[in-house]
C-alpha positions as CSV (number, residue, x, y, z in Angstrom):
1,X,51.8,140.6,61.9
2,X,52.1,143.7,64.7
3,X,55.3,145.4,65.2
4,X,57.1,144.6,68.3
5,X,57.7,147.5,70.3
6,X,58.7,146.6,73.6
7,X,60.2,142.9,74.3
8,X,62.0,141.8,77.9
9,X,64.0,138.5,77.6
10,X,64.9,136.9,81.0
11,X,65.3,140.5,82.1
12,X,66.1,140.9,85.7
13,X,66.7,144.4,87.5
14,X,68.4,144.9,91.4
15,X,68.5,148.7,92.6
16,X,72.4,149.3,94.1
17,X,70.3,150.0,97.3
18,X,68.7,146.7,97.7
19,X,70.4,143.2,98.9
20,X,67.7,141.6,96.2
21,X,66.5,141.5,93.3
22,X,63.2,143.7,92.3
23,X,62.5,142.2,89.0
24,X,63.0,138.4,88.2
25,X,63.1,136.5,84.6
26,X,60.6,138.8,83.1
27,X,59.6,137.8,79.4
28,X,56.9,140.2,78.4
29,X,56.3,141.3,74.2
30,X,53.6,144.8,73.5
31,X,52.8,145.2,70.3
32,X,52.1,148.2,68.6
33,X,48.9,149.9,69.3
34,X,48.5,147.9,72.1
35,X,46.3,149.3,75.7
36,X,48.0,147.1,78.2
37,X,47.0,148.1,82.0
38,X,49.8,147.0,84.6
39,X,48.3,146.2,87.7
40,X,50.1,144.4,91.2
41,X,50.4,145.4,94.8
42,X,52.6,148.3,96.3
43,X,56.3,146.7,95.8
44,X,55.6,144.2,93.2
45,X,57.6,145.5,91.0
46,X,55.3,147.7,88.4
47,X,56.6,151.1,89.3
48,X,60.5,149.6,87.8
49,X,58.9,147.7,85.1
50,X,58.0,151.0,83.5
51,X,61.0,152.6,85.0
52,X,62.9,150.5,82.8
53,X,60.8,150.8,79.5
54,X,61.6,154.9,80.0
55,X,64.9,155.0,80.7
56,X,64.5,155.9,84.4
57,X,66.6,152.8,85.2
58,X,69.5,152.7,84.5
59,X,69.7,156.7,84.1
60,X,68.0,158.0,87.6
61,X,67.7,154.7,89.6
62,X,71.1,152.8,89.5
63,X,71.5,149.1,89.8
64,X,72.2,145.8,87.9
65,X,70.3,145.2,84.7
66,X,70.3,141.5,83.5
67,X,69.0,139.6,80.3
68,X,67.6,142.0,77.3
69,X,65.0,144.6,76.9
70,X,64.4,146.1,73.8
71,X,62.0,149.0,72.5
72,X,61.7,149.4,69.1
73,X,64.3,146.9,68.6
74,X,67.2,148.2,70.4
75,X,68.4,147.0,73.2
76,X,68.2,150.1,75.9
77,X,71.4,149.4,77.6
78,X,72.7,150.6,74.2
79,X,70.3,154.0,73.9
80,X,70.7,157.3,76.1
81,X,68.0,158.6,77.4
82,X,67.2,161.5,74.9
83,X,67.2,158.4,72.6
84,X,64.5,156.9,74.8
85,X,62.4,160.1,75.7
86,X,62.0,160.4,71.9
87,X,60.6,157.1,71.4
88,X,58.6,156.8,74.7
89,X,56.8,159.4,76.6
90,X,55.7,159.3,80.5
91,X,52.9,161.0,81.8
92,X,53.4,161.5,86.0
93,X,50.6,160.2,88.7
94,X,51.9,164.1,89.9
95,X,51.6,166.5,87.0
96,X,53.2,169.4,89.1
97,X,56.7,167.4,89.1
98,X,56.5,167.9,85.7
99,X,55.9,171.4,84.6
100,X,58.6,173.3,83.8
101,X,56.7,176.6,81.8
102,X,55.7,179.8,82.7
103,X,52.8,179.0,80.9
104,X,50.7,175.5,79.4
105,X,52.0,176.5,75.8
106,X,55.7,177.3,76.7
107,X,55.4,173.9,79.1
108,X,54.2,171.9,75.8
109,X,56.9,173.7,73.5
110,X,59.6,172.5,76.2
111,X,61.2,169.2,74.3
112,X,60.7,171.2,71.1
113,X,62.6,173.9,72.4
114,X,65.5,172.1,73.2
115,X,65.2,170.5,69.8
116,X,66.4,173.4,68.0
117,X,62.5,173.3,66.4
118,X,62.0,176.7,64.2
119,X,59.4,178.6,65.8
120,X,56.8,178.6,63.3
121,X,57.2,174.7,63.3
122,X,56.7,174.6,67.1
123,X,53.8,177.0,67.4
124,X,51.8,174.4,64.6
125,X,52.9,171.5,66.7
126,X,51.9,172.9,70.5
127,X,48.4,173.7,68.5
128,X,48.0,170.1,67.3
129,X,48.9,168.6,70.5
130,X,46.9,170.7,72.6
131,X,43.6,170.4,70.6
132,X,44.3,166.8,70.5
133,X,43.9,166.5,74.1
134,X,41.4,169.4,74.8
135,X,43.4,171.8,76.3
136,X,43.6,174.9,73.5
137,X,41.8,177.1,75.2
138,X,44.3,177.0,78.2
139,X,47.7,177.5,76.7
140,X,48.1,181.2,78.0
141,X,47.2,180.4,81.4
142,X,49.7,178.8,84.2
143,X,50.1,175.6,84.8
144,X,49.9,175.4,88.4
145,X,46.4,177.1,88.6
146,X,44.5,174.4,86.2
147,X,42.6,171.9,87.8
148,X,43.8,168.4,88.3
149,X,42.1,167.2,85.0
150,X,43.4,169.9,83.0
151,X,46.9,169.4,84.4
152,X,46.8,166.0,83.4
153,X,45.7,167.1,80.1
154,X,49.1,169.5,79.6
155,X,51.7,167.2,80.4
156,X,50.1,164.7,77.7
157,X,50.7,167.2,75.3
158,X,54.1,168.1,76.5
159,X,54.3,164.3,75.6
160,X,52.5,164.0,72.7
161,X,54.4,167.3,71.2
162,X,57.0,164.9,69.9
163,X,54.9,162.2,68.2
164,X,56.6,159.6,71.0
165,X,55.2,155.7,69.6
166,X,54.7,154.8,73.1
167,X,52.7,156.6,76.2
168,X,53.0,155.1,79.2
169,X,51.2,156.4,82.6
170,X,52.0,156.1,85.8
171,X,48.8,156.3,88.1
172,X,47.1,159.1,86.2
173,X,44.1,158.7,88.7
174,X,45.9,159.4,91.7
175,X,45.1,163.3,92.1
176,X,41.7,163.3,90.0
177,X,38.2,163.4,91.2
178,X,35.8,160.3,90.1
179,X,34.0,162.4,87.5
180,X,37.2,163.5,85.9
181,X,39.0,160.2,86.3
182,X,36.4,158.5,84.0
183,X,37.5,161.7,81.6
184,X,40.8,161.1,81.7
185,X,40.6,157.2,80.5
186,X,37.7,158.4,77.7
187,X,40.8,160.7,77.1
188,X,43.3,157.8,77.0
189,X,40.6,155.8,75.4
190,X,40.5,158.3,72.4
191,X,44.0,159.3,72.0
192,X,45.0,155.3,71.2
193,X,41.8,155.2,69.1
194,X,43.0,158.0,67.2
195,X,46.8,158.2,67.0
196,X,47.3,154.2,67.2
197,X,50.0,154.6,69.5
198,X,51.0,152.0,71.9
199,X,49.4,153.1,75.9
200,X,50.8,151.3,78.7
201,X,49.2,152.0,81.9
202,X,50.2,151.4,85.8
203,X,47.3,151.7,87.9
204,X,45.9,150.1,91.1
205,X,42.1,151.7,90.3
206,X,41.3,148.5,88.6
207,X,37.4,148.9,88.1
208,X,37.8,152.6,87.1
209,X,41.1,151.5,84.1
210,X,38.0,149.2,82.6
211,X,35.5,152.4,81.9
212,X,37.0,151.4,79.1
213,X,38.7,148.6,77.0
214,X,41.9,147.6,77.5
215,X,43.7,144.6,75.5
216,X,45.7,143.5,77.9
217,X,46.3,143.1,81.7
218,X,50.2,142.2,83.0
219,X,49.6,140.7,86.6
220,X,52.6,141.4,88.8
221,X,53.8,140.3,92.4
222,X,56.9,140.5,93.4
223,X,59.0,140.8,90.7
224,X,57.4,138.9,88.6
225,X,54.8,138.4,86.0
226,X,51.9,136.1,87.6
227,X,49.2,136.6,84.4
228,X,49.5,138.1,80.9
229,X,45.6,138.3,80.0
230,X,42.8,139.6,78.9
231,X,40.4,141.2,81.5
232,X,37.8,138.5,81.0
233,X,40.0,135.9,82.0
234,X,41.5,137.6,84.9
235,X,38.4,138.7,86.6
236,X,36.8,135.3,86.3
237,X,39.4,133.8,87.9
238,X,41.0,134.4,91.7
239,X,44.0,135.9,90.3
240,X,42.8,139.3,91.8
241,X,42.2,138.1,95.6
242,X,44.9,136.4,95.9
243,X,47.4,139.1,95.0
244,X,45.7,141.6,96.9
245,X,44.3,144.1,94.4
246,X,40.5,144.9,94.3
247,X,37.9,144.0,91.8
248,X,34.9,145.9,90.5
249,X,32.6,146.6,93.3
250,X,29.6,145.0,91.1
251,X,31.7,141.6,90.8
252,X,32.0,141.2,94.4
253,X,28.6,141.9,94.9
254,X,27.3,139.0,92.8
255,X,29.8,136.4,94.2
256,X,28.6,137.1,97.3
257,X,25.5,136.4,96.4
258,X,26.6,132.7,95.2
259,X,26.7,133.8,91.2
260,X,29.4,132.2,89.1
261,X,31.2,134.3,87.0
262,X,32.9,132.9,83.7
263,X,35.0,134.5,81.3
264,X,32.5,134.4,78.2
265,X,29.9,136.4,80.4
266,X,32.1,139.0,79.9
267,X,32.6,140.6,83.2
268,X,34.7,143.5,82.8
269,X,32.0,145.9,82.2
270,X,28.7,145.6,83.8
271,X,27.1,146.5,80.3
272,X,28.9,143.6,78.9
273,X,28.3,141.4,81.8
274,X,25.3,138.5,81.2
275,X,24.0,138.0,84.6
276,X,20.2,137.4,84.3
277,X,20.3,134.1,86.2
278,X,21.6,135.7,89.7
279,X,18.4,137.8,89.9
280,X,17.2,135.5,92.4
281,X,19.8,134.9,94.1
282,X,20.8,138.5,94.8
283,X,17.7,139.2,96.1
284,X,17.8,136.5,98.4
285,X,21.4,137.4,99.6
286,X,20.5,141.0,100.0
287,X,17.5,139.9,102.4
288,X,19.6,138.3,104.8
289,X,22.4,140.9,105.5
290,X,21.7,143.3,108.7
291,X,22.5,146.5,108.9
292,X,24.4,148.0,111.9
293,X,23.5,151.2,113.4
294,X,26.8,153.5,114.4
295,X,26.7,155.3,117.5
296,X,27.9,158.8,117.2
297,X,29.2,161.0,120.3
298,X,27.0,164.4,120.4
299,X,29.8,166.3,121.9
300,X,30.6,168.3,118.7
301,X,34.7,168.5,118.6
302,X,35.4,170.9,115.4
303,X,32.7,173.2,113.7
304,X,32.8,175.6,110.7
305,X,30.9,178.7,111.2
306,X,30.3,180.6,108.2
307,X,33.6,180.5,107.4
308,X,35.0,182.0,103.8
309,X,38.1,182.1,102.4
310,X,39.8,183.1,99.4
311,X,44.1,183.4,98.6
312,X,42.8,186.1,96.6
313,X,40.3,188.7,98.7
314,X,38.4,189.3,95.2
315,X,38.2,185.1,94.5
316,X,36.4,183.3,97.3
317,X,37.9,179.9,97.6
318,X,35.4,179.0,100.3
319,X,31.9,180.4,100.9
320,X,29.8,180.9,103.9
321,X,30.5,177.1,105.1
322,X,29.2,175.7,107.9
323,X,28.9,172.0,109.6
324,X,30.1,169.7,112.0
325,X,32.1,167.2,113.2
326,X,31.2,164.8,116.3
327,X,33.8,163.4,118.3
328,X,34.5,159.8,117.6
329,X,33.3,160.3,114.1
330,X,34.5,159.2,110.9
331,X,33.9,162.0,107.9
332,X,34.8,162.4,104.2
333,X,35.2,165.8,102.7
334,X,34.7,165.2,99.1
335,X,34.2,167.0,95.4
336,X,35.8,168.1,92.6
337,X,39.0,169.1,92.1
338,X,39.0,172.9,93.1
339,X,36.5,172.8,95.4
340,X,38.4,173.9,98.3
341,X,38.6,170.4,100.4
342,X,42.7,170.9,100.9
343,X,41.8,174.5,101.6
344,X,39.5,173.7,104.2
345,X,42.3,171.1,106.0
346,X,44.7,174.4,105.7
347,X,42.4,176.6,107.5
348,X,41.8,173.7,110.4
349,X,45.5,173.1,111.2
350,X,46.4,177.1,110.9
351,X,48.1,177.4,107.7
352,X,45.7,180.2,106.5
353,X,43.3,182.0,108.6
354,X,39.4,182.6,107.6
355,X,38.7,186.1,106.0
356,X,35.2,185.7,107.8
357,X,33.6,183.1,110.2
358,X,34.9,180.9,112.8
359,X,36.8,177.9,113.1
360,X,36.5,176.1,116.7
361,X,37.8,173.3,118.4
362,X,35.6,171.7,121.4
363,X,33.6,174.7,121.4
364,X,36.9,177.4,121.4
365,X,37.7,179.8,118.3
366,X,41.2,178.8,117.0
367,X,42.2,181.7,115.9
368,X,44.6,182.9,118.2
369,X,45.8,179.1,118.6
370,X,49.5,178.9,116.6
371,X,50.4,175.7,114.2
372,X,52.2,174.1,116.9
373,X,49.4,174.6,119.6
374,X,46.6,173.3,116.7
375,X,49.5,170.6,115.8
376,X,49.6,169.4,119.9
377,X,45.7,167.7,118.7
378,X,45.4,167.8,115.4
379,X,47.0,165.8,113.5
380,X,47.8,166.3,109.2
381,X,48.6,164.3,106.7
382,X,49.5,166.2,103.4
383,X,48.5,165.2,100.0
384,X,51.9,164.9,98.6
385,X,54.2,163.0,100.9
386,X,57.6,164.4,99.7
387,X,55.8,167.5,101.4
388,X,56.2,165.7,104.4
389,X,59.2,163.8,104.5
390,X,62.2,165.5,106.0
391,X,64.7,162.6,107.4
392,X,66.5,160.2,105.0
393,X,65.8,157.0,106.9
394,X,62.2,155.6,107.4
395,X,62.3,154.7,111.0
396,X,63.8,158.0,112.0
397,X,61.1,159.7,109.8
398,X,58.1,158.3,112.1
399,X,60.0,158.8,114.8
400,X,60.6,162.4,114.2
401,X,57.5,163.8,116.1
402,X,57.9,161.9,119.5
403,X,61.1,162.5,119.6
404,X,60.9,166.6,119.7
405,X,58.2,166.2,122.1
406,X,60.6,164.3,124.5
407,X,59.6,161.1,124.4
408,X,62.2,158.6,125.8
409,X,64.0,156.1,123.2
410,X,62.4,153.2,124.5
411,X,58.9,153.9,124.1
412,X,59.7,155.8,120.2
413,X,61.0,152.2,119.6
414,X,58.2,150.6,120.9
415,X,55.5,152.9,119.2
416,X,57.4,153.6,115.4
417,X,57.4,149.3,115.0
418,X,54.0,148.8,116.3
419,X,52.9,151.9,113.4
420,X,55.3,150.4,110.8
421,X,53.7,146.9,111.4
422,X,50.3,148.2,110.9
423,X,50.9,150.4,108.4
424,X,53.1,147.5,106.3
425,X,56.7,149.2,106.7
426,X,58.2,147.2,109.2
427,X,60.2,145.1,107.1
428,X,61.3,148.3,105.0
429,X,61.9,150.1,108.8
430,X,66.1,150.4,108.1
431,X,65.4,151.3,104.4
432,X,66.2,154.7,103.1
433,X,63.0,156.6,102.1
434,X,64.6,157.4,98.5
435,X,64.3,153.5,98.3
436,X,60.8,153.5,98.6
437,X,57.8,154.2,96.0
438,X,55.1,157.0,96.0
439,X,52.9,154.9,97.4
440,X,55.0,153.7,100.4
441,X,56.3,157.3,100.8
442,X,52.6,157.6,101.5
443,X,51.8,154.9,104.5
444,X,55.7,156.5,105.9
445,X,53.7,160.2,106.3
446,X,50.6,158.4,107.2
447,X,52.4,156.3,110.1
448,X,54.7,159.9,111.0
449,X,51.3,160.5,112.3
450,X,49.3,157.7,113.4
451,X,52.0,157.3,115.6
452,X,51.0,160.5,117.3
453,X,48.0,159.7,118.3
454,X,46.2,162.5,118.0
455,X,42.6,163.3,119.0
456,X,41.9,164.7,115.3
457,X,43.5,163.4,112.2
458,X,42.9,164.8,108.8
459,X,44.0,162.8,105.7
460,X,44.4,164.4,102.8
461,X,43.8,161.5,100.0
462,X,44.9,158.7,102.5
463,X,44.7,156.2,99.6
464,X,46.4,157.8,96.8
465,X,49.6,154.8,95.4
466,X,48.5,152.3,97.8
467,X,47.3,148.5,96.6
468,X,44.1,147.0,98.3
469,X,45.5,144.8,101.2
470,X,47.5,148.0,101.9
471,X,44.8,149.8,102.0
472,X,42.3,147.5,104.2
473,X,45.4,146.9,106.5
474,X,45.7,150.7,107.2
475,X,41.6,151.4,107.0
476,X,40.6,148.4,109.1
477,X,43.6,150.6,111.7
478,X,42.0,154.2,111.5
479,X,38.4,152.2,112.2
480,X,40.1,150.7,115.6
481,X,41.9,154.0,116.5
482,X,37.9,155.2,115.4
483,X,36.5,153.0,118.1
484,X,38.9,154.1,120.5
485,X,37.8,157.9,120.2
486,X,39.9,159.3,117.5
487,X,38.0,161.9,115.2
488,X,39.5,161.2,111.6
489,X,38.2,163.6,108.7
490,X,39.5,162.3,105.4
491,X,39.4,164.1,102.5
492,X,39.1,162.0,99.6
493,X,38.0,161.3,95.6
494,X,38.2,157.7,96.4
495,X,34.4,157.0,96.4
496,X,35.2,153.4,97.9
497,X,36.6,155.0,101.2
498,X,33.8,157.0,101.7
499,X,31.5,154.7,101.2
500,X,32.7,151.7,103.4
501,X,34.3,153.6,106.2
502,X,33.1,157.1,106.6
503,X,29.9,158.1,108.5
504,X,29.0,160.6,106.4
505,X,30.7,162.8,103.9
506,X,30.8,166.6,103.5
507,X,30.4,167.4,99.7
508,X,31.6,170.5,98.1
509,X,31.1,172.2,95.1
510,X,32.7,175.3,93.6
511,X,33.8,176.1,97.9
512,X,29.9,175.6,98.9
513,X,28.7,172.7,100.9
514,X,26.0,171.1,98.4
515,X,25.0,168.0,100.9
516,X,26.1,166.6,104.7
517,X,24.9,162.9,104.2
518,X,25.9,159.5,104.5
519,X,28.2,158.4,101.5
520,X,25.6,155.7,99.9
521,X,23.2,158.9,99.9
522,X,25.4,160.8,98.3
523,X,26.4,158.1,95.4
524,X,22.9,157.3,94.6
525,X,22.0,160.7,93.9
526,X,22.1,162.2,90.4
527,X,22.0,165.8,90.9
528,X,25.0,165.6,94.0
529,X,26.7,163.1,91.7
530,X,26.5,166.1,88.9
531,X,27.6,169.0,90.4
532,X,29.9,167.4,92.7
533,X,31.9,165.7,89.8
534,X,31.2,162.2,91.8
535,X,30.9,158.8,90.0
536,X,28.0,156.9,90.7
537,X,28.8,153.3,92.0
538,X,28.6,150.4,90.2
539,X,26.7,148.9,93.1
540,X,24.2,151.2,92.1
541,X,24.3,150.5,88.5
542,X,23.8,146.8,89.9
543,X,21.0,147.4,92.0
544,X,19.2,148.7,88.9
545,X,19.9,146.2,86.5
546,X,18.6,143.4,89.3
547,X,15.4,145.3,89.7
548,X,16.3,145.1,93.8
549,X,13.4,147.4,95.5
550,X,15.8,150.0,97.4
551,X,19.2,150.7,95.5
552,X,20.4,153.2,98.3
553,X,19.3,150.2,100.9
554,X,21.7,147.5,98.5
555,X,24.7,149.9,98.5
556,X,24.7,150.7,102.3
557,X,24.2,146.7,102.9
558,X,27.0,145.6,101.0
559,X,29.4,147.9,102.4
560,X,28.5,146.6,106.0
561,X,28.8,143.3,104.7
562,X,32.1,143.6,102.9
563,X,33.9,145.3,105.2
564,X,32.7,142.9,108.1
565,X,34.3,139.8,105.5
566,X,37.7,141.8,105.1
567,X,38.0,142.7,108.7
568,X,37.8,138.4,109.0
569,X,39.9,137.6,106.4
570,X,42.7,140.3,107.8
571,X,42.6,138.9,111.1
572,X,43.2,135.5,110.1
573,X,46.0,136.5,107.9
């Protein structure tokens, strides 16, 4: 029989800053050497359920624990949290908020450090963990110039440095690009394969967790646990839809087209998944969706002229890049991690200036334009909200900009609810922003400037921590603002965006623009795919396996019909 490693009992949790509860009556048992993928909706709950398992709460997050949790057969409320760091280890959705080395090896030897761990002992043990996840050849170098992946890689070893029994990660495909997402669960994949330990993961990337088995999935909505499954059984049931989080892309697809999926078809990898008998009917269904032509402006608002840029003169960043943006349009700038895309929004809004080339806006060069004169159009949302964030109160956050620009009280009123509604805050509007998750710190910096409206917006990884009715919600209100003449230029690594909502997508590669074509192009080409780092879709993969006579046609049909069916189902609710 498996050890018990973590058990909750009737557990219930309420933060000191809350009138209610945020966990209910949870009874949940993971076993050793258990995969178990935690999945719900922004605010259900999953972000304290693993709060609690590391010590987070009560430690950092104060409040009112209730019934028992136990790891490793302790109860917690009787452990410190050195007790618990030993036993579990957490690896960030932001690897820069945990580095603490001048370098990846003196970062890794941290915990070890502080352990009183003779030097010979802790030189052997930053080896091990370092070649266990790949990252050897790095540990001279500084954390904060790897790459996304590599990061990633670091802080598991910083984790791993002192053999924890449990690893538990929190989003760890927030930051990455598709190619290196589907590294980092191979990673995962490996490390649980080869070290036995227990792996908990939180993630809302449902379709991109299952690139590989997992033995478990914990459903949670608001506070509490609706399914403790096994992916078969969850994706063949309506679990998913119903609690707003988004199934595989390929699944969708083939309900559409009127197939039935059961549980022993085995439907959480589309290698695994029997689905000979829908041939005809996807055909069929593909045949009768019409696609929609776009209208595009041809009054170009923002163009790159061979612009380059490097932070170091020597080290070009960005290379002779050129192309533009229509007004009206919809674009994705996407690639690898490194490959200059947040560079490129720096350069627009003024942060930087270009070493060569020009940067213009409705036909003038920006360059002698300040941040605040660029800012007075062009609006910027950043990445990393706490980047953002500089009020303590959510409502007074989004209100922030219309306020210095003089806008009476009335109208900021009117205009922060009628951005908090859309953007799913308004029953959080009198919170506190500490209250709040990453991924509602998010749609708080996102609504800061929606609420703006101005006539560019960039988002930088719009859809980073935020849950799929979240994210239609706030997609389906950038399309409108779209339709009403707002140019938005999203940078991105969620494929899925792209795809449905952008007109086209910018792709770079090592600072170089490798292609300027529509994002079902761009996912059903190999050698873009390649050296872009990119993930082919799984509509793709579908296409192929049903033998339908124009893949790229199939991807770019779906989309259109997808998004027409959410748009529906969003106005009705």
């Amino acid at each position: 029989m498996k050890k018990t490693v973590i058990e909750f009992k009737d557990f219930s949790f309420q933060y000191h800053a809350q009138a209610d509860p945020t966990l209910h009556h949870i009874d949940l048992t993971i076993y050793e050497g258990e995969k178990v993928l935690i999945i719900g909706p922004s605010g259900s709950g999953k972000s304290t359920l693993s709060h609690c398992i590391n010590g987070m709460v009560p430690f950092y997050y104060k409040g009112e624990m209730t019934g028992s949790l136990k790891v490793l057969g302790k109860e917690t409320k009787e452990m410190s949290i050195f007790e618990l760091a030993d036993k579990v280890g957490t690896v960030l959705q932001d690897p820069d908020g945990q580095f603490i080395g001048l370098t990846v090896a003196e970062d890794i030897a941290f915990k070890l450090e502080n352990d009183c761990v003779s030097q010979l002992e802790m030189k052997k043990r930053v080896e091990e963990a370092s070649k266990l996840v790949g990252i050897k050849s790095h540990l001279n170098k500084t954390p904060q110039y790897l790459s996304g992946g590599q990061k990633q890689r670091a802080t598991l070893a910083g984790v791993l440095v002192n053999d924890v029994e449990i690893v538990l990660f929190d989003e760890p495909l927030a930051s990455l690009d598709p190619a290196t997402g589907s590294r980092a669960i191979e990673l995962i994949d490996a490390l649980k394969e080869e070290t036995q330990k227990t792996v908990i993961i939180i993630e809302h990337r449902l379709e991109e967790v299952l690139h590989r088995n997992v033995d478990r999935i914990i459903l949670v909505s608001e506070g509490r646990i609706i399914a403790d499954t096994t992916p078969a059984q969850l994706l063949s049931s309506s679990l998913l839809m119903e609690n707003g989080i988004r199934e595989p892309l390929y699944l969708t697809a083939l309900k559409y087209a009127g197939c039935h999926i059961e549980e022993n078809s085995q439907p959480q990898q589309m290698n695994t998944l029997l689905m000979n008998q829908c041939k005809a009917q996807m055909r069929k269904w593909v045949g009768e969706i019409q696609l929609e032509e776009k209208q595009i402006s041809k009054e170009t608002i923002l163009a790159f002229e061979d612009v380059s840029f490097g932070y170091d003169k020597k080290d070009k960043i960005l290379k002779n890049l050129s192309f533009k943006v229509q007004k009206g349009e919809m674009l994705s700038i996407v690639g690898q991690n490194g490959a200059g895309k947040s560079t490129l929004s720096k350069l627009i809004c003024g942060f930087y200036k270009p070493d060569s080339g020009r940067i213009l806006f409705q036909g003038k060069d920006m360059l002698g334009d300040t941040i605040k004169e660029r800012a007075m159009k062009i609006g910027m949302v950043m990445q990393n909200p706490n980047q953002m964030i500089s009020k303590p109160m959510i409502f007074d956050e989004v209100a922030f900009g219309l306020r210095i620009r003089g806008v009476n009280e009335e109208e900021v009123t009117k205009r922060v609810h009628e951005t908090l509604e859309v953007c799913g805050l308004y029953p959080f509007r009198k919170w506190p922003i500490s209250a709040l998750s990453y991924g509602q710190k998010k749609r708080v910096t996102i609504a800061s400037i929606l609420v703006l409206r101005p006539e560019v917006m960039i988002l930088d990884e719009p859809t980073a921590g935020q849950d799929f009715k979240h994210y239609t919600e706030m997609m389906e209100f950038l399309r409108k603002l779209n339709e009403q003449g707002m140019t938005i230029i999203m940078i991105t690594h969620d494929m899925h965006l792209m795809l449905e909502y952008t007109d086209r997508a910018i792709v770079l590669a090592n600072g170089e623009k490798i292609a300027d074509a529509t994002g079902a192009e761009v996912l059903t080409s190999p050698e873009i795919i390649e050296v872009a780092q990119l993930r082919e879709t799984s509509l793709y993969r579908l296409a192929v396996e049903m033998e339908l006579p124009n893949p790229k046609s199939f991807v770019q049909r779906f989309i259109q019909f997808d998004r027409r069916e959410r748009a529906k189902c969003s106005k009705l609710s």
